[in-house]
C-alpha atoms as one frame of an Amber mdcrd trajectory, in Angstrom:
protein
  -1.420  35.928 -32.212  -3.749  34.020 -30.122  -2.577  31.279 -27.788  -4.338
  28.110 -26.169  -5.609  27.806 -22.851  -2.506  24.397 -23.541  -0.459  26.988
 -24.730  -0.386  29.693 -22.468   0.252  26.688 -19.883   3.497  25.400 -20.986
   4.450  29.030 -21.522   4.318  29.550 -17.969   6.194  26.144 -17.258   9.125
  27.356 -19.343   9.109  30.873 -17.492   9.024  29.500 -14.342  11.900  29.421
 -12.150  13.768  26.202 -12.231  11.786  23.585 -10.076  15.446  22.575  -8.449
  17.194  25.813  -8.556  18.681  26.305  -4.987  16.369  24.671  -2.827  17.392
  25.111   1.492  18.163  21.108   1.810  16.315  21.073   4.679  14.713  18.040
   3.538  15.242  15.111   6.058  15.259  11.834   4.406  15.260   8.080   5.452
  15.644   4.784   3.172  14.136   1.270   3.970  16.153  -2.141   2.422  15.580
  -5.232   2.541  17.306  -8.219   4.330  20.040  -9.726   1.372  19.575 -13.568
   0.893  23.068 -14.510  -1.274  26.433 -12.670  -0.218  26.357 -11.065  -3.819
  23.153  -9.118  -2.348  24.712  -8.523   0.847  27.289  -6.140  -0.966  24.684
  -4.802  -3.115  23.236  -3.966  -0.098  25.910  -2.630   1.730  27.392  -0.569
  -1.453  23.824   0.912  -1.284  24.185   1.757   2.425  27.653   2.864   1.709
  26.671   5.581  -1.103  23.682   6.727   0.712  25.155   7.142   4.534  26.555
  10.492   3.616  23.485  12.109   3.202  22.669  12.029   6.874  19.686   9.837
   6.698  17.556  10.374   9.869  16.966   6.426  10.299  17.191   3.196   7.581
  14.636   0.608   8.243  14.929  -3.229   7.035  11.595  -5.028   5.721  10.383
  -8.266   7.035   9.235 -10.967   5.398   5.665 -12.313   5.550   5.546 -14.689
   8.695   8.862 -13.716  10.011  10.214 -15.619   7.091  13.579 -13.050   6.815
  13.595 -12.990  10.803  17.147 -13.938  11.082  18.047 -11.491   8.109  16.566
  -8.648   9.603  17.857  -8.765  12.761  21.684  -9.971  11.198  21.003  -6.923
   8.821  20.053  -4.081  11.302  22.267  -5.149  13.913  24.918  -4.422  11.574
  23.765  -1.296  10.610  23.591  -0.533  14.587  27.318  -1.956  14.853  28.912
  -0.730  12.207  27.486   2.931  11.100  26.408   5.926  12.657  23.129   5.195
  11.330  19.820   4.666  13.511  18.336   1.531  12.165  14.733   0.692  12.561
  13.718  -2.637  12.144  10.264  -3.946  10.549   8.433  -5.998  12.741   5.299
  -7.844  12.306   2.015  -9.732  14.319   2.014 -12.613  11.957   2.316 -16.356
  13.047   4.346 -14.838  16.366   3.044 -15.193  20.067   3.372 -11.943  22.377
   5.803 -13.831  24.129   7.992 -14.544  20.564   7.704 -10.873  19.585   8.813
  -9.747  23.138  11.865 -11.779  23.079  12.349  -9.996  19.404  12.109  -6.653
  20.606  14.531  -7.233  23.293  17.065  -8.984  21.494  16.489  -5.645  19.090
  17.351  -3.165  22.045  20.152  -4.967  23.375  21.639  -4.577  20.066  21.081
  -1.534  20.084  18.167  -1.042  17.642  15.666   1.360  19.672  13.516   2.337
  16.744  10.864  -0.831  15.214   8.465  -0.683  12.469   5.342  -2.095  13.550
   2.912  -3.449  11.220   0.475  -5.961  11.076   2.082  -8.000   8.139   0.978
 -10.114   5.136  -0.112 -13.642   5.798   2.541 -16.159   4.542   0.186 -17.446
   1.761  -0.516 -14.550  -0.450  -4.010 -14.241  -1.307  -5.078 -15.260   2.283
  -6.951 -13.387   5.158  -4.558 -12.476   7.936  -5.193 -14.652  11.300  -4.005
 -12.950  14.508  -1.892 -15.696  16.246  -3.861 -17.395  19.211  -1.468 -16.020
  21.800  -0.253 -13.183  19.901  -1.446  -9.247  18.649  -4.466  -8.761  17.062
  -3.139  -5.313  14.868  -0.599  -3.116  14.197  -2.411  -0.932  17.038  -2.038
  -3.691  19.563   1.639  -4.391  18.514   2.218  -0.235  19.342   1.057  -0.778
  22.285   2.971  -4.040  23.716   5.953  -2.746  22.519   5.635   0.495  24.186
   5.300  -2.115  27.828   8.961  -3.784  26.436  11.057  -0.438  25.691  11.051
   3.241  24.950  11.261   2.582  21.437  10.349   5.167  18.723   7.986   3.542
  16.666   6.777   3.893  12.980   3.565   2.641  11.821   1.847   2.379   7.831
  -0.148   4.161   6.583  -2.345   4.664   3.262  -2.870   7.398   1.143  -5.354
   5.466  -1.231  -6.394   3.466   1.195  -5.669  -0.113   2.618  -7.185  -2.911
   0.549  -9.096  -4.443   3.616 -10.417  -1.346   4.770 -14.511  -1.162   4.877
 -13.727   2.883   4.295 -11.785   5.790   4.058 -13.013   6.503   7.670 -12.112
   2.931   8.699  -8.694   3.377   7.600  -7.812   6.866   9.652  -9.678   5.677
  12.332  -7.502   2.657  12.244  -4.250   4.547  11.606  -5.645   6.995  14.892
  -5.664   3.967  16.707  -1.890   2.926  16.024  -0.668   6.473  16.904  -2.897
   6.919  19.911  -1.360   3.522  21.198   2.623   5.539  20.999   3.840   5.551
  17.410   5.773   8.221  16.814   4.746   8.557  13.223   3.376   7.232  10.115
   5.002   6.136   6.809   3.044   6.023   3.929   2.657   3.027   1.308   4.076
   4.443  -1.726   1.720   6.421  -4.281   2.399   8.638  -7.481  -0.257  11.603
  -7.146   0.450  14.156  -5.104  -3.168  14.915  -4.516  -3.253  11.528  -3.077
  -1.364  12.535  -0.139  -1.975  15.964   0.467  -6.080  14.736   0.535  -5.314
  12.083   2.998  -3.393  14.509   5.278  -6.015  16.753   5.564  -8.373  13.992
   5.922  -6.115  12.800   8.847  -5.613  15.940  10.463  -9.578  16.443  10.465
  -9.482  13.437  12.672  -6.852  14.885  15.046  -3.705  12.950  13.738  -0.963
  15.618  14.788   1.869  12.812  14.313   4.029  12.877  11.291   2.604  11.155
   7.741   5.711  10.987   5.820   5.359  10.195   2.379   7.463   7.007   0.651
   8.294   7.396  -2.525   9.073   4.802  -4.996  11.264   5.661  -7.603   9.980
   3.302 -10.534  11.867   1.648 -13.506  10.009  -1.355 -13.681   6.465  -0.490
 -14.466   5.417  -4.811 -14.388   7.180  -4.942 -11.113   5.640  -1.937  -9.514
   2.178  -3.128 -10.913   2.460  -5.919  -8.705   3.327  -4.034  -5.590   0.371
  -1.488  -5.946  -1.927  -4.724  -5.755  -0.346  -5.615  -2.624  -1.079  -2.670
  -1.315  -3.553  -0.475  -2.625  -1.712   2.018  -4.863  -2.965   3.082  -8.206
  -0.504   3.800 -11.122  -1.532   6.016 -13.382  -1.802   5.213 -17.086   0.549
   7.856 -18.289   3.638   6.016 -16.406   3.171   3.135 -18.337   3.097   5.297
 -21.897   6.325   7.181 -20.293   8.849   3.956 -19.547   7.492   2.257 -23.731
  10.614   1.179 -25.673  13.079   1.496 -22.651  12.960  -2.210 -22.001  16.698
  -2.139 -23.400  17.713   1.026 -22.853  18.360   1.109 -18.685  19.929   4.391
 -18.796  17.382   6.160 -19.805  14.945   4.131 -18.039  16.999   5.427 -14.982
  16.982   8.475 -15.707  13.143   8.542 -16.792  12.327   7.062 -13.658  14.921
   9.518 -11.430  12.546  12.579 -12.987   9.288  11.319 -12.448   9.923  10.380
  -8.679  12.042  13.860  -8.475   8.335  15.923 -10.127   6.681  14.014  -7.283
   9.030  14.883  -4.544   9.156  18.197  -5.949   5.501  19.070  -5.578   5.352
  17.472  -2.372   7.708  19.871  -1.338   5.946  22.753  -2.573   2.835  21.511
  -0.249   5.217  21.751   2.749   6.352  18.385   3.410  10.196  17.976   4.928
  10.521  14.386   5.272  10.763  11.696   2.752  10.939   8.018   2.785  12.753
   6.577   0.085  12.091   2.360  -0.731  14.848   1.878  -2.515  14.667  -1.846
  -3.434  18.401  -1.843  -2.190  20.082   0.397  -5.038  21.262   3.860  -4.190
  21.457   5.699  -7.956  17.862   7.039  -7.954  17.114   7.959  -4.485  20.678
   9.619  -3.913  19.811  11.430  -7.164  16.290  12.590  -6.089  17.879  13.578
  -2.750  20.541  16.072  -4.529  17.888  17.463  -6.559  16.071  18.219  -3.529
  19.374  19.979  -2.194  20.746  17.258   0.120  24.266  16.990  -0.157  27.119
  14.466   0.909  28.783  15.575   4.487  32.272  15.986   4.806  32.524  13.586
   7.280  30.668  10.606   6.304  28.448   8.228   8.465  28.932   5.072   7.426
  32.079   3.842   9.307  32.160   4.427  13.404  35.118   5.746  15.050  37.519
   3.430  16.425
């Protein structure tokens, strides 16, 4: 019998070992939320929190919202995660519509509370569509934000970065060069903008370390289960979904268990192969539910601790 080039590959696929089969957990892993706007969201939020604190996250970060419009949420939402957990919280922070002055009385009011660890980005403008503006008295990047808060604190810093590239960038060039720039002014590492091809990433961490970025890139992952939804993100920020994804979630629309558990596999393949190219950290956006990323994480051998993090002693 003869087989098929096709053939002979899914034999080997089936013969493999299993992709999950006793994997170290030495995977460190980190979630980002989003500040909750009704009290029902608030304990969506914090049931999330509450399922995924035993997994020993190495920080949770909480967005913020073009022009400082969730200020107040963010700060109300990490300084409870400072107060009330064992878990480091890292706040987003942004340049948009907010003096040096503004964003210095920020960042202190963050370290007081004891929130040492900020994620600094340039932001969106308020109106979408727009170009950003730097504020007249403010930062004019995500590089010079690194580098004012590093005057304010000894706060670890994260900064963005883009695996397909950021939709204002000239280049590919222009876009290392600027992510260089942020971790030459004292991040402490970069977080990538989420992306589906591992090829993606692994070419734009070579690409980085040919410019001589030594920092961490660690990858976010999206686990998707609304393809429309996701669509709309990867506009926002340059990420290309691939036409199979959409073929994968047809006829799910009412079936959200298996859409679950359709999207828990792909974003498990993904973590999966990053794996297998050496990467150890993982940045899950989890859109404030805990099912799919807490799922990926077991996969990838994380398990609950016996003593879990969420509540402080007393």
């Amino acid at each position: 019998m003869t087989f098929s080039v096709a053939q002979l590959e899914e034999a080997r696929c089936a013969l493999d070992a299993p992709l999950y089969a006793d994997l170290a957990g030495d995977a460190e892993v980190s979630f980002e939320f989003f500040p909750p706007r009704t009290e029902k969201m608030e304990e969506t939020l914090w049931s999330a929190i509450q399922t995924l604190a035993p997994l020993g996250p190495r920080f949770v970060s909480v967005t913020y919202g073009a022009g400082g419009s969730t200020r107040e949420r963010t700060h109300a939402t990490v300084e409870r995660i400072a107060r009330e957990t064992d878990i480091p919280p890292a706040a987003h922070l942004t340049c948009v519509d907010a003096s040096k002055a503004e964003i210095e009385e920020i960042a202190r009011a963050y370290w007081d509370a004891g929130v040492k660890h900020i994620v600094a980005l340039r932001g969106d403008p308020p109106v979408e569509g727009t170009k950003f503006t730097p504020h007249p008295e403010g930062y004019q990047g995500a590089a010079d934000l690194v580098a004012g808060l590093r005057k304010i604190a000894p706060f670890e810093i994260s900064v963005a970065a883009y695996p397909e590239g950021h939709p204002e960038a000239v280049s590919p060039e222009a876009d290392i060069d600027n992510l260089k720039r942020k971790l030459d002014a004292g991040a402490t590492r970069a977080i990538t903008q989420f992306f589906f091809s591992p090829e993606a990433y692994f070419r734009f961490r070579d690409r980085a370390a040919a410019a001589g970025i030594s920092a961490p890139i660690v990858p976010g992952i999206l686990p998707v289960s609304n393809v429309a939804q996701t669509r709309k993100f990867a506009a926002m920020c340059g990420a290309a979904i691939p036409d199979w994804m959409d073929r994968l979630f047809e006829g799910l629309d009412d079936h959200p268990a298996a859409r679950q558990l359709v999207a828990a596999t792909v974003a498990a393949e993904l973590c999966r192969r990053l794996y297998a190219g050496g990467v150890r950290q993982f940045h899950f956006y989890t859109l404030n539910r805990a099912e799919l990323s807490f799922a990926i994480c077991h996969l990838l051998g994380k398990r609950v601790k016996k003593a879990g993090a969420l509540e402080k002693a007393a």
